[in-house]
C-alpha positions, -999 to +999 in steps of 0.1 A: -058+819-691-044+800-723-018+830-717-004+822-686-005+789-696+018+795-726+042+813-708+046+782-674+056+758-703+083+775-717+098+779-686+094+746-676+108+735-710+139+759-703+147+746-668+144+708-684+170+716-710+195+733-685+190+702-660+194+681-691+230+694-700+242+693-664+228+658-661+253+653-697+282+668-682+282+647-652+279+610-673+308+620-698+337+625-671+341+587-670+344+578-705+342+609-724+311+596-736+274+616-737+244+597-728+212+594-745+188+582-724+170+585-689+185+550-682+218+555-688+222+582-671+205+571-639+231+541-643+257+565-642+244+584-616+241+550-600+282+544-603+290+581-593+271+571-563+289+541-554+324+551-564+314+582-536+305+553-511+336+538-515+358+564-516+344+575-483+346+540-469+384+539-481+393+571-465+376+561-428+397+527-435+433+553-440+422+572-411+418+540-384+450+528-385+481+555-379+506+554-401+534+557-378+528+524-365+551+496-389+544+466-367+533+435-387+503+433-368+498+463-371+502+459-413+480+429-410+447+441-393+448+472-420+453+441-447+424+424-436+406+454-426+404+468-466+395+434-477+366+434-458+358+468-467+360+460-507+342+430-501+313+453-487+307+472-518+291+463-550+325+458-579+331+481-601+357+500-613+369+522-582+367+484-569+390+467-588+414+499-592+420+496-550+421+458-553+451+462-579+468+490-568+465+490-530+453+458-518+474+435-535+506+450-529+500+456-493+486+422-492+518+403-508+543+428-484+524+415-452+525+378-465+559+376-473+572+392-436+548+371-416+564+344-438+598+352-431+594+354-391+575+322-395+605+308-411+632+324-389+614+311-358+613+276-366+647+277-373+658+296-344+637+272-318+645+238-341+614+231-348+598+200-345+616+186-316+598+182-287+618+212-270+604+234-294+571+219-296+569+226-258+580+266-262+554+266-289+526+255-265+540+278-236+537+311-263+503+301-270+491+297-235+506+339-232+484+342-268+479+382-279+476+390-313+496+422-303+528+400-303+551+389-331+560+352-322+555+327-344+519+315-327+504+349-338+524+350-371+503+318-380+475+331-365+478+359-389+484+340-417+453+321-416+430+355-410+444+370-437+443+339-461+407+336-456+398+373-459+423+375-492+401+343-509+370+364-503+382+397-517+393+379-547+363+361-551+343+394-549+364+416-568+379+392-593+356+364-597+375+338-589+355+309-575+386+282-572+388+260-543+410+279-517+445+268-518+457+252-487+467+275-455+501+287-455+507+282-420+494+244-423+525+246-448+549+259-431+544+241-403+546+208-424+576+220-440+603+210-411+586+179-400+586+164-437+624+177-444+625+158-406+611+124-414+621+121-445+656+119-434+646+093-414+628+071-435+639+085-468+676+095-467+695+060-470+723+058-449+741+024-432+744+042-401+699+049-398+682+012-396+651+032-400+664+037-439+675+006-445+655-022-426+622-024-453+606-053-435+601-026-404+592+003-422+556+007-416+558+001-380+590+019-371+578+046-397+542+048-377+558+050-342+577+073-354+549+100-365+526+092-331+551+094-310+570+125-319+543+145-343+507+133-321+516+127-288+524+158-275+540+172-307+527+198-329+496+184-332+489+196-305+499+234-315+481+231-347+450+226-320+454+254-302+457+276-335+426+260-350+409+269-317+420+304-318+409+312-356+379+289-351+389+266-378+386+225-381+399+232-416+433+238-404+436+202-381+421+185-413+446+200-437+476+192-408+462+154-406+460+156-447+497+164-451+510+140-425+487+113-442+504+121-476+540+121-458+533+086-445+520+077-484+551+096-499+576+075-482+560+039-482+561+041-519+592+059-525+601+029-508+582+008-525+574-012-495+539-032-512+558-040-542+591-048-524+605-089-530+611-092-493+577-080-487+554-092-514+576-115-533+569-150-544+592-162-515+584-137-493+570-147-455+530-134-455+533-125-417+550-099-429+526-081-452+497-091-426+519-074-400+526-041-423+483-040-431+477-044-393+497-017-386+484+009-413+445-003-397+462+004-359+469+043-369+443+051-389+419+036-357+446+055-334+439+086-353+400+084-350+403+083-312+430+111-309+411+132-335+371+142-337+368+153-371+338+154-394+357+146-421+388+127-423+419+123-451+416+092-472+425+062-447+464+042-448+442+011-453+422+027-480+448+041-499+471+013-502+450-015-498+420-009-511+427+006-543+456-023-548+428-049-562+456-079-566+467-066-527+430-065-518+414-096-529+449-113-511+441-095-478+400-108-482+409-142-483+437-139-455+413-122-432+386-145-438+408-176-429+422-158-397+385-149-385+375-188-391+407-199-377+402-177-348+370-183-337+373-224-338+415-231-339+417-209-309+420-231-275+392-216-250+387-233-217+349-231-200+344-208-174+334-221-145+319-190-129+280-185-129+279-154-154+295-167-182+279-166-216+290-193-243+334-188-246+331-188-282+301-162-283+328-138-267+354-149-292+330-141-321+317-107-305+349-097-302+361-110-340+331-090-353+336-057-336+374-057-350+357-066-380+334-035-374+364-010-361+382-017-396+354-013-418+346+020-403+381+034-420+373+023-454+355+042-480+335+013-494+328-011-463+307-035-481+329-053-495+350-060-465+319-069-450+307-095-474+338-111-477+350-113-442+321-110-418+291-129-433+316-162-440+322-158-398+287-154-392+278-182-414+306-207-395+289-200-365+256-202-368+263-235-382+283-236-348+252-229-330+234-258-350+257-284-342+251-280-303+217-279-311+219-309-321+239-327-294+216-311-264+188-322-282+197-356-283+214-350-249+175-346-236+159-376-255+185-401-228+169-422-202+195-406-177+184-370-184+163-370-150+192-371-126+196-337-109+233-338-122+224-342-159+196-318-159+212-293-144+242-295-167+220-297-198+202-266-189+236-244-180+246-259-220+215-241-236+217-213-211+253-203-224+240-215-261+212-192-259+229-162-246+256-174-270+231-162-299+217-134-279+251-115-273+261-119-311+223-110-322+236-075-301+271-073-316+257-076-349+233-046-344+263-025-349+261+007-327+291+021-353+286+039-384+253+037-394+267+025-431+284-001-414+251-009-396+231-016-423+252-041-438+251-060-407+215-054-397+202-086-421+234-110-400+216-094-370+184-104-381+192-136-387+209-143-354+182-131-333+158-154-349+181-183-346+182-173-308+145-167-305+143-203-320+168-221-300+146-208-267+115-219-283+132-252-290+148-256-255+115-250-240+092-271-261+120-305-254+118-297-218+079-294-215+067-323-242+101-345-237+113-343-200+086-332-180+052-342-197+066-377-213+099-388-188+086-370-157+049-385-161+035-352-162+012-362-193-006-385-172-013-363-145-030-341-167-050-370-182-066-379-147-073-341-138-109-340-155-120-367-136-101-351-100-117-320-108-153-339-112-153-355-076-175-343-046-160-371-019-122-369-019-097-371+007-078-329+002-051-330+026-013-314+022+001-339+009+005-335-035-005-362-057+018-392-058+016-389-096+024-356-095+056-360-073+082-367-100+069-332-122+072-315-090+110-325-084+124-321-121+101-289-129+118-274-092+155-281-107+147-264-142+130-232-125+154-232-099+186-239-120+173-207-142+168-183-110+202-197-099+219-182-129+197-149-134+205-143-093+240-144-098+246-124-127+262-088-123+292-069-143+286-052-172+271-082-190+245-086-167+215-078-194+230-099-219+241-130-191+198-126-180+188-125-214+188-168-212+179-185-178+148-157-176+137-158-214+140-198-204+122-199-171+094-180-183+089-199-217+090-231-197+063-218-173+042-203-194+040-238-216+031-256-176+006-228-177-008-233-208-019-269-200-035-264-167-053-237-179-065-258-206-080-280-181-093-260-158-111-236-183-123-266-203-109-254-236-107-291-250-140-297-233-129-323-216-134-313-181-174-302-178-179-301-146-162-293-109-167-299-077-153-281-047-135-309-035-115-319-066-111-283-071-092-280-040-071-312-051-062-295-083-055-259-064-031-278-037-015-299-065-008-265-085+004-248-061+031-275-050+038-279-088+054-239-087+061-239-051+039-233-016+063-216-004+069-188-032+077-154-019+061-124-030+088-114-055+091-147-068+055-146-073+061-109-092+086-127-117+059-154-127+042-146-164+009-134-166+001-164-178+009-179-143-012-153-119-038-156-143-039-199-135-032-189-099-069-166-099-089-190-115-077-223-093-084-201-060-113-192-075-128-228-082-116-240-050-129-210-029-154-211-002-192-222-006-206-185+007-177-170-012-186-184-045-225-179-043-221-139-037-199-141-067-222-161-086-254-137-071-239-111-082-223-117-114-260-132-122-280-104-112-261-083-134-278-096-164-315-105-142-312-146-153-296-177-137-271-201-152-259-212-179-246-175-180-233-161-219-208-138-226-227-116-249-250-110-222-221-086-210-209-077-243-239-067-255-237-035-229-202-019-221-213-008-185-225-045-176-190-055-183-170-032-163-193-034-134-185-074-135-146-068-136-149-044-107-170-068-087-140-098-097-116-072-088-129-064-057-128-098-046-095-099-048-089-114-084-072-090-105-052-117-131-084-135-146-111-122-169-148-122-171-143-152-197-125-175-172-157-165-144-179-170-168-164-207-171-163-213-136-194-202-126-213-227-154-198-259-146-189-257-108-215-280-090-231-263-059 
């Protein structure tokens, strides 16, 4: 056995040695060099392997495209096709030995042709006039990337810029930002050389290159009219679209923006005497700033980019501090001036909010449009748009003040003066209210939150002006002036009667409430009623807010009575009980329709259940009083934690109130009822 044993390992060892020295042979043809180790030769194994792969790959690659065909297109896809297939494989020196001595030099041959035609065409069609512009749209429309005109030279361009950055990342490690497309360039390259003899070129016989004090706007009309609006914009579009690229627009936009930058301060036009000279007229530099805001805003409509080039306003205004903090101070007077130089006549129409509410809306959203195109809003913000909002709220304050002491006159009870005091805090109100909204924002959200605390700040100055308005009205006009107070000072003792005459007719104390609490509900319905446009929410927003605060406060005090929260009103008898419900009625109207009725507060049909409920029938009041009492097996006085106590107690009592037809009040206000109504 140890025999045989002997003689199977020397064989082995025999074959090891011969696979060793083939294995030797093999990793010495790159470098001459004979390896040691397992490793390294698996590594070169390893690089045999892939060079194999490649080579393979390569020669697929030669035998795709025929070589008898010397289009440009043709040369192009077998450009881009190799990139891709070096980009595929793992570098190494096969890699970099293609990349060098087949890639590049096919690359550079198929760049510098599609360049040429590119070139030629422009030239041949006179590009950018709007002639050519419109031939260039018409060739894309008949797009194939089988043709040589200049749409699918750019087209071309573009592919095999992007696929030439990746092979050189891959095989050469070079990781710096991608240059800019060549198309993009020579696309640019006409309409600069175009412009700039404009605007750049002097000559006596071309205002444009003479006349600074018109530069930015003549300059500015000049670019929308014949590079935006239906120029070749719109075929750097349609070439985006077809490579899938927003890069490209951004890169177009970026090189007109730098055009427009170029010649203002080859110019020199911010620095120019006649422009921003000591004897200079300021119109003019206001005029020039306006105009820079008006494109870059024109371009953000025209244009949906994520990303835009560096704002006209940011670049020469911004970054000019002594030209900034000169343009602050000028936009803050004009905004002041604006809103309170600015002659506005009332209108007389029924939806109409406060006339300088619209004027500072409007002020603040221009405010908003141009702080949107700056890189650092705040600023702008602070120094332009809080001042405004501080002037008018201070504004808002003032009024205030007069229809306050407006309400506190002896003559505030004619129908005339009411009514007119009422359509004053109505438009003050939605005043607030629409510039609360404005200053929400509902731009960038950056912008938003610099004007979110303004917003704040006007909303609770609105919610205060309502709670203000109402409070006058209810303690001032209608409880003092209107003798309301002592109406409700003689309820406890209506509500304690058993003989009383109840007829239609309402109380004669109660007759002046009636009449000036009728003109403030109806004057409020009267403006909600007519409201309708756009506005409509905002218009609402006042006489409804105001109606219902108003009512709710009417509520509040005959509630108080009839539930006996001051304890001042222990006991009821049916009779005065039916005094009180006819008086309270009349008080909101007898003859309320059902949608009126579905406008009241809560508060309100709440007051409605419990006065028809201590003024209802003899029979119907002792089944409700049975059964509410039976509930918890004792008589009167009845307790609330009797029902509390057990959950199921409770809810039966609610559906028994319910079913009775009382679906506003709660088992509290029953309970109340039911202890102090004499039977």
């Amino acid at each position: 056995m140890t025999f045989f044993l002997n003689v199977e390992l020397s064989n082995s060892t025999k074959a090891l040695g011969k696979t060793e020295e083939k294995l030797e042979k093999l990793s010495s043809k790159e470098d001459g060099l004979v390896s040691t180790t397992p490793l390294e030769r698996l590594k070169c194994l390893e690089s045999t392997i892939l060079d194999l792969d490649l080579t393979r790959d390569i020669s697929l690659w030669n035998e795709k495209f025929d070589a008898n065909n010397a289009t440009i297109n043709h040369d192009a896809r077998r450009c881009i096709e190799l990139a891709r297939t070096l980009c595929r494989h793992q570098k190494c020196n096969l890699t970099t030995h293609i990349f060098e001595k087949e890639y590049q030099p096919l690359y550079s041959y198929v760049r510098a042709t599609l360049l040429v035609t590119v070139r030629q065409s422009f030239r041949k069609i006179k590009f950018p006039s709007k002639e050519a512009t419109t031939y260039l749209l018409n060739d894309i429309s008949n797009f194939s990337e089988n043709r040589t005109e200049v749409t699918a030279c750019c087209v071309w361009l573009i592919r095999l810029q992007i696929e030439n950055n990746k092979a050189e990342a891959h095989v050469m490690g070079n990781q710096q930002p991608s240059e800019k497309f060549v198309s993009v360039i020579e696309i640019c390259r006409p309409i600069i050389e175009r412009v700039s003899f404009h605007f750049v070129q002097e000559s006596q016989d071309r205002l444009s290159s003479t006349r600074i004090d018109r530069l930015p706007e003549w300059l500015l009309k000049y670019v929308r009219d014949n590079i935006f609006e239906g120029g070749p914009l719109n075929f750097v579009e349609n070439v985006a679209s077809i490579v899938g690229l927003e890069l490209v627009i951004f890169q177009f936009l970026n090189e007109m923006y730098n055009l427009v930058n170029f010649i203002l301060i080859t110019r020199g036009f911010f620095r120019h005497e006649k422009i921003a000279g000591p004897r200079s007229n300021p119109d003019l530099l206001s005029n020039a700033v306006e105009q820079l805001f008006s494109f870059d805003s024109y371009i953000r409509d025209l244009i949906n980019l994520e990303v835009y080039p560096k704002s006209l306003a940011q670049y020469h205004l911004v970054e000019d501090e002594d030209l900034w903090t000169w343009f602050l101070e000028r936009q803050r007077e004009w905004a002041v001036s604006t809103l309170f130089e600015t002659q506005v006549s009332p209108d007389t129409a029924p939806n109409r909010v406060s006339p300088r509410a619209e004027l500072f809306s409007a002020l603040i959203r221009s405010i908003q449009c141009k702080a949107t195109l700056l890189d650092t809003p705040s600023s702008y913000i602070d120094n332009v748009a809080r001042p405004l909002h501080e002037e008018f709220a201070d504004a808002i304050d003032e009024t205030e003040k007069d229809l306050l002491r407006l309400m506190s006159q002896s003559n505030v009870l004619v129908e005339t003066n009411l009514e007119e005091n009422l359509e004053c805090w109505i438009d003050l109100i939605n005043g607030a209210h629409m510039a609360a909204i404005r200053l929400q924002g509902g731009m960038e959200s950056y912008i938003d939150n610099d004007l979110a605390d303004m917003s704040a700040s006007m909303g609770r100055r609105r919610d205060q002006l309502l709670d203000r308005c109402a409070h006058k009205m209810v303690e001032s006009v209608i409880k003092e002036k209107s003798k309301f107070l002592s109406y409700l000072m003689r309820c406890p003792y209506t509500l304690s009667l058993d003989e009383i005459d109840v007829d239609e007719s309402i109380s004669e104390d109660l007759l002046e409430t009636t009449r000036v609490f009728s003109i403030v509900t109806s004057t409020c319905s009267e403006r909600n009623l007519k409201n309708s446009g756009g506005l409509n929410d905002i218009i609402s927003f006042a006489p409804m807010a105001l109606r219902r605060n108003i009512i709710e406060r009417i509520t509040y005090e005959l509630l108080n009575i009839a539930l006996n929260q001051d304890g001042m009103t222990p006991d009821i008898n049916h009779a005065g009980a039916q005094v009180f419900c006819r008086d309270t009625r009349a008080l909101f109207g007898t003859d309320m329709t059902r949608e009126e009725e579905s406008n009241l507060p809560p508060s309100a049909m709440r007051l409605f259940d419990v006065i028809n409920f201590m003024s209802c029938s003899h029979k119907l009041f002792r089944e409700i009083k049975m059964a509410i009492c039976g509930l918890v097996h004792h008589r009167e006085p009845l307790r609330m934690h009797s029902f509390t106590e057990d959950g199921t107690l409770q809810d039966e009592a609610y559906l028994m109130i319910r079913a009775k037809g009382y679906s506003w009040m709660c088992l509290e206000d029953v309970v109340s009822v039911l202890n102090r109504r004499k039977e």
